[in-house]
C-alpha positions in Angstrom: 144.2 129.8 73.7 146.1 128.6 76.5 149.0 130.2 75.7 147.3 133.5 75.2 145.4 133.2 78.7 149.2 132.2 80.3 150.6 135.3 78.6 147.6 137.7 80.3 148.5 136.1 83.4 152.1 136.7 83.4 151.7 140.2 82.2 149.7 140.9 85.2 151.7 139.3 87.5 154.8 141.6 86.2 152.1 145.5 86.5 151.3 144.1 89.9 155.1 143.5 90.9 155.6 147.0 89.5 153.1 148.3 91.5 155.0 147.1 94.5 157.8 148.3 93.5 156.9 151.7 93.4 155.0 152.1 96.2 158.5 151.0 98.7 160.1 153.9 97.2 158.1 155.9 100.0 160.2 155.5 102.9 158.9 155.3 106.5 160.9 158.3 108.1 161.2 158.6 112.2 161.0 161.7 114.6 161.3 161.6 118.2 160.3 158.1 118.4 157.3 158.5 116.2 156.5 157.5 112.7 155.9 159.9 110.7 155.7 160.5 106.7 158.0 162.4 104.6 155.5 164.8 103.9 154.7 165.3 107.8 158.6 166.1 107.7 158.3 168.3 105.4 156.2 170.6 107.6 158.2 170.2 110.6 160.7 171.8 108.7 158.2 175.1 108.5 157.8 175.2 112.1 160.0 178.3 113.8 161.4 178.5 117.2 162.3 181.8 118.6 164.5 181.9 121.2 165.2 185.3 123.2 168.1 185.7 125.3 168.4 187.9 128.4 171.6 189.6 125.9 174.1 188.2 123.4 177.6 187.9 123.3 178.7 186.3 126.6 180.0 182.6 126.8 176.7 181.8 128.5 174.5 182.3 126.2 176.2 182.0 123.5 176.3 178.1 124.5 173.2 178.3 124.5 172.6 179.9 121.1 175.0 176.4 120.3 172.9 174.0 121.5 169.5 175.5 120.2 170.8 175.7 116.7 172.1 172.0 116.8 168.6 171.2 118.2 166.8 172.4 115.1 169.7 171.0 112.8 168.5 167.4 114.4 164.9 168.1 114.9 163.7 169.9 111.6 162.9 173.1 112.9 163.9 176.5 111.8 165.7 178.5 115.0 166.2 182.1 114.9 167.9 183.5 118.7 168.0 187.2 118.8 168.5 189.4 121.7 169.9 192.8 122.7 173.2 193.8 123.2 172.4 194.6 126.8 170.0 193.5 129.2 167.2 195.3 128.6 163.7 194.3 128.9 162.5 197.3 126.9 164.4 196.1 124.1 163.1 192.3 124.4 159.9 193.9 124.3 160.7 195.5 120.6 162.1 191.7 119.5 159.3 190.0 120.8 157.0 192.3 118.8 159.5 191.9 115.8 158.7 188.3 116.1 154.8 188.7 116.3 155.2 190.1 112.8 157.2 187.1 111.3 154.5 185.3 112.1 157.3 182.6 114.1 155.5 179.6 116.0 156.8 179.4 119.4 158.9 182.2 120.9 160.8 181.2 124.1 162.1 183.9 127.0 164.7 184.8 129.2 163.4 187.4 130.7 164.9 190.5 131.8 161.9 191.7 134.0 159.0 189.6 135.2 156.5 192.4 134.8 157.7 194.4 132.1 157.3 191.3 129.1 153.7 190.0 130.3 151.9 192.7 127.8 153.8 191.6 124.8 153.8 187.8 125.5 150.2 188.0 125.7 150.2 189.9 122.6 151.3 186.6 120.8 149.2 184.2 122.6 146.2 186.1 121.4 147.8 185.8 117.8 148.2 182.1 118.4 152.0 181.7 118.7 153.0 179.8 121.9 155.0 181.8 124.5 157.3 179.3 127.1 160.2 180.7 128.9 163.4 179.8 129.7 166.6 180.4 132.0 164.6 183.5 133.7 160.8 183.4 133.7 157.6 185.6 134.3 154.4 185.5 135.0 152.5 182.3 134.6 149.5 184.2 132.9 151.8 185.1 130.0 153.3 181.5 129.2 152.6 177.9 128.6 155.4 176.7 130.6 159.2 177.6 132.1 162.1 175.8 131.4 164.2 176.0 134.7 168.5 175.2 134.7 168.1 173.3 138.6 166.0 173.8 141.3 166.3 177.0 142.6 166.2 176.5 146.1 169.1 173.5 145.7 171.3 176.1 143.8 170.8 179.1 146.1 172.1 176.9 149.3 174.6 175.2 147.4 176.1 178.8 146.1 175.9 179.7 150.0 177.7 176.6 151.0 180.5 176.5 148.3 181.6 180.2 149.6 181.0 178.8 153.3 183.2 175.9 152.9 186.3 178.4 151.6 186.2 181.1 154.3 186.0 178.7 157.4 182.2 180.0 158.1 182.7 183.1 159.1 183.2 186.8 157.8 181.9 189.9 155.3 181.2 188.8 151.8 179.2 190.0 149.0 177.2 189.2 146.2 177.1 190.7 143.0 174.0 189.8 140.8 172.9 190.4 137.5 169.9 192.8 137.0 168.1 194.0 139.4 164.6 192.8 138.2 166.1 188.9 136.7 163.5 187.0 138.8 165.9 184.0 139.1 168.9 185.8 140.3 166.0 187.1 143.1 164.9 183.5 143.6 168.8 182.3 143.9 169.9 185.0 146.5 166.6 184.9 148.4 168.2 181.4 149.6 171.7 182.3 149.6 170.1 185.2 152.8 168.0 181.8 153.6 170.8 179.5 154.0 173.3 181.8 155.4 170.6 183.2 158.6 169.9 179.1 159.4 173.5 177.6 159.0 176.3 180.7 159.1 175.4 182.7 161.7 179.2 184.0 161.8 178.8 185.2 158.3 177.9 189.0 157.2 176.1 189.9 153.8 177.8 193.4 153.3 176.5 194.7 150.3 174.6 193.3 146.8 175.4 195.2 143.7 173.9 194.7 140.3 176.3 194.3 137.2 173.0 194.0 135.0 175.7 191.2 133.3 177.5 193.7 131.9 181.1 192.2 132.4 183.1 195.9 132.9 180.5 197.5 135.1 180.7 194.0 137.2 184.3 194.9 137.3 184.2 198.0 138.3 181.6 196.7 141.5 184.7 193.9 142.5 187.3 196.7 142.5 185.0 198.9 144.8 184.0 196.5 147.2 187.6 195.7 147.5 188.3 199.1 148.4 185.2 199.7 150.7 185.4 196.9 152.5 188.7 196.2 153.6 188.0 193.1 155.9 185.6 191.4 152.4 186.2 187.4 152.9 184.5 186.6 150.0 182.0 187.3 146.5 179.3 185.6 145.0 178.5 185.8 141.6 175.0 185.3 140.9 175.6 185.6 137.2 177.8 184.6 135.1 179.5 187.9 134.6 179.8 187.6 138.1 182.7 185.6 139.4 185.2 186.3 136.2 184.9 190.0 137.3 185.7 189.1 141.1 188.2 187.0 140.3 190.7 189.7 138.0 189.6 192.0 140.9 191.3 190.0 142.8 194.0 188.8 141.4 195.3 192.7 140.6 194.9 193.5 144.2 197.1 190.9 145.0 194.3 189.0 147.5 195.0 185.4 146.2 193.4 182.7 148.6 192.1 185.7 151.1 189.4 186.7 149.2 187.0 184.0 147.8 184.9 183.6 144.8 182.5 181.6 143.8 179.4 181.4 141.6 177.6 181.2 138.7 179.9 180.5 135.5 180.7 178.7 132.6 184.3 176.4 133.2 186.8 178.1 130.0 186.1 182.2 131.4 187.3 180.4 134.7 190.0 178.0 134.0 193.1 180.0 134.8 191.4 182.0 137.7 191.0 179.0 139.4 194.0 177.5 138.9 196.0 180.4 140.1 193.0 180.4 143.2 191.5 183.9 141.8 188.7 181.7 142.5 187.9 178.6 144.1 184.8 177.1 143.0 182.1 177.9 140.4 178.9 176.0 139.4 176.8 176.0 136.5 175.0 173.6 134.4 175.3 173.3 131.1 174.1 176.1 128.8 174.5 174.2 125.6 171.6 171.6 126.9 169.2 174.2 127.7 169.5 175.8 124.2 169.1 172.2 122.9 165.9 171.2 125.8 164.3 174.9 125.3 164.0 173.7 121.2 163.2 170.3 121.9 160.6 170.8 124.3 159.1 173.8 121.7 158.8 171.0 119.2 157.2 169.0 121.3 154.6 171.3 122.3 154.1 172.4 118.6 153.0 168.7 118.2 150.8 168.7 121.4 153.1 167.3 123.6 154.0 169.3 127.0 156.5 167.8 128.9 156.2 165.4 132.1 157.9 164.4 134.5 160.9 161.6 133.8 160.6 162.4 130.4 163.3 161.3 128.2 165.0 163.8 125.9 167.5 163.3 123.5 171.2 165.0 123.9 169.9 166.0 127.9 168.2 163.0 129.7 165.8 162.9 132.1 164.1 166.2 133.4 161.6 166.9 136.4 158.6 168.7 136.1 156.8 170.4 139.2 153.9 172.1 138.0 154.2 174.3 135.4 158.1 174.3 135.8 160.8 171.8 133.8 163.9 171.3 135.9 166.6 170.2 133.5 168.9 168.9 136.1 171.5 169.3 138.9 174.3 172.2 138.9 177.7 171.0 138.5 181.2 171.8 140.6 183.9 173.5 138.6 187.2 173.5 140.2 190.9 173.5 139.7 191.0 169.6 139.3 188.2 169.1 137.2 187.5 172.3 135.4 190.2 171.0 132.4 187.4 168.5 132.0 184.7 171.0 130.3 184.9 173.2 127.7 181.9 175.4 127.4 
């Protein structure tokens, strides 16, 4: 009897180790510093992020496209970026209704035109998809939140000073923007006029022309104001088809070092311009972070988290938040000695 009772009890010690056993074959799994179960990560892996550019197939944004798509490699969530060939906000208009129709679950903006994108964002709010923008925004009506490169009041001055410093403070120069109706180009060169009426009183805004960051057409504008204004010290880009088009403008007219650009650009379309000093300083940030913050931050919110200020993100750092507006960080210098130092 003993023996029977002793065999019971050993066969139920073995089913309940067993038991154990089993059960630790489901893994604790972890996702942006929370725990989470594999089947929670299973349906973060059904969650899609949009991302709309202002256009495709420049080195800016295709960075960013880079840095989005890594995002949702690391993060779990599908990304699809798709814009027009130009910038267009008609044309954003018919992808963001394009999108409505997938059914996606966030789709994030750089918008062409403040006022022309409000109906259609609204549009998918009302069908439940969350609307943020980033790189250029619109109204706050028509999204949860904007995802800003720097502060735009820092970069504007700073674009001022950097042309400042290379024409002794005094002089014609230009500017030539993107498109006309880019509400952060506006922003930027309302305080380039700000900074240059308080601190460079000895310096003349001749003309602004808009490329609408199409790279031949801002061509075209360098080689003109070359021509029409004869005296020109210097060109700011505000976008980055900008200062690449000034600076081969420049360099065929044979105006090394007497005619200065600066501006918005990524370091590689640069590199030789300023080595050669086609150019002598550009700033940016970096566009393959903002792909990869514009995703993460979309995640976040798809889980109920909107961002705050100090937060800590993965692959980016810190950002600031005023308001309703994330600040991913400061703009960055490229010149001649450093600029072999990027590559984006």
């Amino acid at each position: 009897m003993v023996r029977k009772s002793t065999s019971l009890f050993v066969l139920l010690l073995l089913m309940l180790a067993s038991g154990c056993s089993k059960q630790a074959e489901y893994e604790i799994v972890y996702s942006k510093g929370e725990i989470k179960s594999p089947t929670e990560k299973n349906e973060r892996k059904q969650f899609t992020v949009a991302l709309v550019p202002k256009l495709i197939n420049i080195p800016y944004f295709n960075a960013v496209e880079e840095g989005a798509l890594e995002a949702g490699e690391e993060l779990g969530v599908n990304v699809i970026y798709k814009g027009p060939a130009v910038a267009d906000a008609n044309q954003q208009v018919k992808i963001i209704n394009e999108l409505i129709d997938q059914k996606v679950d966030v789709i994030a903006v750089s918008a062409n035109d403040p006022d022309k994108l409000v109906s259609v964002m609204k549009k998918a709010q009302n069908q439940n998809i969350k609307v943020i923008t980033w790189d250029a925004d619109t109204h706050s009506s028509s999204r949860e939140f904007f995802i800003n490169m720097v502060d735009p009041e820092t970069l504007g001055r700073h674009l001022m000073d950097t042309l400042a410093w290379n024409v002794n403070e005094e002089g014609d120069f230009a500017v030539i923007t993107g498109a006309k109706s880019a509400a952060n180009l506006n922003i930027w060169l309302s305080w380039i006029k700000i900074q240059q009426r308080d601190y460079y009183p000895k310096m003349n805004l001749v003309k602004v022309a808009a490329s609408d960051d199409d790279p031949h057409k801002a061509y075209e504008i360098a080689k003109e104001l070359l021509g029409d204004y004869p005296n020109l010290r210097g060109i700011i880009g505000n976008s980055s088809v900008g200062p690449p088009a000034a600076a081969q403008a420049v360099k065929e007219a044979g105006k090394l070092g007497e005619v200065a650009v600066v501006g918005l650009s990524s370091p590689n379309p640069m590199n030789e311009y300023l080595k050669i000093d086609a150019a002598q300083v550009v700033t940016l940030w970096s566009p393959k972070k903002l792909g990869y913050l514009t995703v993460a931050l979309a995640a976040n919110l798809l889980d109920g988290i909107k961002p705050y200020d100090r937060q800590e993100i993965p692959q980016v750092g810190k950002i600031s938040v005023k308001d309703d507006m994330v600040i991913m960080g400061e703009p960055i210098d490229f010149t001649k000695e450093n600029v072999d130092q990027y590559d984006f």
